[in-house]
C-alpha positions as CSV (number, residue, x, y, z in Angstrom):
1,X,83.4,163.6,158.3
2,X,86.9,162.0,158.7
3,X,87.1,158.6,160.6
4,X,90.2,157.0,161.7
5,X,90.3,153.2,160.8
6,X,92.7,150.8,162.9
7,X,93.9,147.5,161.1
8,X,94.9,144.4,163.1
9,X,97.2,140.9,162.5
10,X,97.0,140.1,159.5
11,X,94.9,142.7,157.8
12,X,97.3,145.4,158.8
13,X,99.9,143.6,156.7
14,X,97.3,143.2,153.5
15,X,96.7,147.1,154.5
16,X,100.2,148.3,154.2
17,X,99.7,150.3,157.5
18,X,98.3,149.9,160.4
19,X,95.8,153.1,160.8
20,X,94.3,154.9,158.1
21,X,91.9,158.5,158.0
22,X,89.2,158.3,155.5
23,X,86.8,161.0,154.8
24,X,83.2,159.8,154.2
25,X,80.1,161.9,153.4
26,X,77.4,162.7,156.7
27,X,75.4,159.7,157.8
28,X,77.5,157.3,156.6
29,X,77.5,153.4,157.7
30,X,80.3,151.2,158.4
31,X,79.3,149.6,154.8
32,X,79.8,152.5,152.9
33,X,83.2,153.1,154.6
34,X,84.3,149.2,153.8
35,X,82.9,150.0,149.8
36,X,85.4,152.8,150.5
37,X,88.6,150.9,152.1
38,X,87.9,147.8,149.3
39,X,88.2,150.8,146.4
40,X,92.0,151.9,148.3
41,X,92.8,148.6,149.2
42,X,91.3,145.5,147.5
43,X,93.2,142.8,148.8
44,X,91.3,143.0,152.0
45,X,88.1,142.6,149.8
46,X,88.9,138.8,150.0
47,X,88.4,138.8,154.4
48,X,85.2,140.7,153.8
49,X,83.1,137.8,155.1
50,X,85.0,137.5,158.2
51,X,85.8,140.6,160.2
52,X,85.0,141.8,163.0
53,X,84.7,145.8,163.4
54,X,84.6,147.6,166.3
55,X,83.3,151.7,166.6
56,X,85.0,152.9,170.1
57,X,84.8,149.8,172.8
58,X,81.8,147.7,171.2
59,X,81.8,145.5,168.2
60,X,78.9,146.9,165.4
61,X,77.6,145.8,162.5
62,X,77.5,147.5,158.9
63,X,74.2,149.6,159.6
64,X,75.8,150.9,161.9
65,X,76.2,155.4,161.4
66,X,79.3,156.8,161.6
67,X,80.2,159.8,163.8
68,X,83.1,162.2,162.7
69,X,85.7,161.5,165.1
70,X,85.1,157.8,165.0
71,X,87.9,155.4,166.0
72,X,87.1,151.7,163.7
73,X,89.2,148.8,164.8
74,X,88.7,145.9,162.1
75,X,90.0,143.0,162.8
76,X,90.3,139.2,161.6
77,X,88.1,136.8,164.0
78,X,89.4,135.6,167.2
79,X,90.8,132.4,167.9
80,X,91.7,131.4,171.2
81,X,93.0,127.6,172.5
């Protein structure tokens, strides 16, 4: 199934783009498409503990099972002031 993954602020910089396709196997979780991006694009390895994903308009966690068609936003945690 192909997903389309959308990088924000500063992760779209350690990205080199700022939306990717990636093709993951049936059933897959956000996990194993992370374990995917890290393979392409370690340097975003290093914000692993602190990102916020998104699937569509809600924010999921990494159990979470991917649909093909799926629009992920990940994104660096919010700071307001």
């Amino acid at each position: 199934m192909n997903v389309r993954v959308q990088f924000y602020a500063q992760l779209r910089d350690l990205a080199g783009a700022s939306e990717l396709n990636f093709d993951l196997p049936d059933k897959a979780t956000i996990g194993d498409l992370l374990a995917r991006i890290y393979e392409e694009i370690p340097a975003l390895r290093s914000r692993d503990k602190s990102l916020l994903i998104g699937a569509g308009v809600e924010f999921v966690d990494r159990n979470h099972e991917l649909k093909p068609g799926d629009e992920i936003s990940i994104m660096p945690p919010v700071q307001g002031g």
